[in-house]
Residue, then its C-alpha position, 0 to 999 in steps of 0.5 A: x656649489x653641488x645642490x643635496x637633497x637633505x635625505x640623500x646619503x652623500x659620503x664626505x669624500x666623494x667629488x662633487x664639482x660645481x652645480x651638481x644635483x643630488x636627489x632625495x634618498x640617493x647614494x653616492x659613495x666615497x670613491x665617486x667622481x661627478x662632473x659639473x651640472x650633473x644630475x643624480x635623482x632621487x633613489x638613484x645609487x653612485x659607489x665604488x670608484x666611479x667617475x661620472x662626466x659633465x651634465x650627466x643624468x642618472x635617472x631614479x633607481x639607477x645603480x651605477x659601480x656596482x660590484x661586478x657579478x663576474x664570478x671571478x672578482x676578488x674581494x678587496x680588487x680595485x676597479x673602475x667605472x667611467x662615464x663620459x659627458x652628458x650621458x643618460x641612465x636611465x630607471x634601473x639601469x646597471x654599469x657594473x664595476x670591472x672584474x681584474x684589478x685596474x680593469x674599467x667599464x667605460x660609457x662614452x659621451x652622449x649615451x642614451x642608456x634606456x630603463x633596465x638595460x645592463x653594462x657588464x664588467x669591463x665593456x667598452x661603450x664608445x660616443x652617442x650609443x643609444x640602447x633601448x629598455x632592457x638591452x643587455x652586454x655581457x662581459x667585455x663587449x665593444x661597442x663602438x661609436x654611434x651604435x643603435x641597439x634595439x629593445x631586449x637585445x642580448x650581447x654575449x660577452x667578448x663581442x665587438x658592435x662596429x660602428x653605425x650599426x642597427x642591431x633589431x630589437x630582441x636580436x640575439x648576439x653571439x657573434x661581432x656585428x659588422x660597421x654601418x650595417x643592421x642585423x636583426x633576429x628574422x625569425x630563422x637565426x641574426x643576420x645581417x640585412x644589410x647597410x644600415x641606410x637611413x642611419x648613414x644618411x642622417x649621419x651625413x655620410x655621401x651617396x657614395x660611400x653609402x653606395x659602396x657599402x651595398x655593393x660590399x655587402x652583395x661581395x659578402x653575403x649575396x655572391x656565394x663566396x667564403x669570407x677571404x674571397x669576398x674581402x679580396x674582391x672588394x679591394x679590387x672592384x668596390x671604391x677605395x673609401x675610408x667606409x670600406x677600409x674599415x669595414x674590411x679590417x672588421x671581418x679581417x681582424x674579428x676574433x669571434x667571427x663576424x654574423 
């Protein structure tokens, strides 16, 4: 049975499941979906048509299903927020509700989301993401699966973080960010410095596919040549991998360009 502080604000409709904890002077609202085990401490804020998962832990002065601070949202409009399992929130961090009817703001499982970092409306943050104190996604950025984003990072809306990327802290987004790579503010603008290496291999990822990403990486960003170019040689001289599939189709399929 859900654990309530007796100073918490807990609306009767709300969906509690088993062993829940609610700390003192938290808010949890009407629409709001908990998961078994999860942890809501105190002054920490729970609204709108939220869903969180299983052993969550949503850290004081949290608010999370807020209405979206998207212009474009009308009054009355129905969205979502979704919160996967044993996922971290913590103090003042924000995951806003979507902006179009139906339209939902989604973290994954296994999420570390540090002190003031703020998910926008209609972002999609895929499994075991970590974004450090202060971080910020703009509207309807992807963030793929086992992304680090470093302190004070801004992501402008519409970007895509493909997976096992590094993003430095205070590096500034405004393009897509390739898979298995780090890109970093330098000082003269964000690039991309290369594979990702100490990440891939504590990820368990061989010798080999880590290898083939370097050498990916020299095709497009070292020899000079335009992004087709590129794409097409590594097709034929890096090895055939499922690293490097998917590294391609990112640059192939990217709507805003790639950094």
């Amino acid at each position: 049975m859900a654990l309530i502080h007796p100073t918490a604000i807990v609306d009767p409709k709300a969906q509690l499941d088993a062993d829940v904890e609610v700390g003192a002077y938290a808010t949890v609202g009407p629409d709001v979906k908990i998961g078994a085990g999860t942890v809501v401490q105190s002054h920490a804020y729970v609204v709108g048509h939220t869903t969180l998962g299983k052993r969550c832990e949503v850290f004081p002065f949290a608010c999370v299903g807020m209405k979206t601070q998207d212009l474009k949202y009308q009054a009355g409009d129905v969205s979502f927020v979704e919160v996967g399992d044993e996922t971290v929130l913590r103090e003042f961090s924000t995951v806003h509700l979507g902006t179009k009817p139906g339209e939902v703001t989604r973290v994954g499982s296994r999420c570390l989301i540090m002190a003031y970092c703020h998910i926008a409306h209609g972002c999609a943050v895929g499994n075991d993401v970590i974004m450090a104190n202060v971080t910020t996604l703009a509207g309807e950025v992807t963030v793929e699966d086992f992304v680090t984003l470093g302190g004070m990072v801004g992501v402008h809306q519409f970007c895509r973080i493909g997976a096992y990327a590094m993003i430095g802290g205070t590096t500034k987004v405004r393009q897509d960010c390739p898979p298995y790579m780090v890109t970093e503010n330098t000082g003269d603008g964000t690039h991309v410095l290369g594979p990702n290496m100490v990440g891939l291999q504590r990820r368990g990822f061989p010798a080999e596919a880590r290898a083939a990403l370097k050498e990916a990486y020299k095709l497009i960003y070292r020899e000079g040549l335009n992004r087709t170019q590129a794409l097409e040689r590594i097709k034929y001289e890096v090895a055939d991998l499922p690293e490097i599939r998917t590294l391609v189709e990112f640059y192939a399929n990217s709507k805003r360009g790639v950094h």
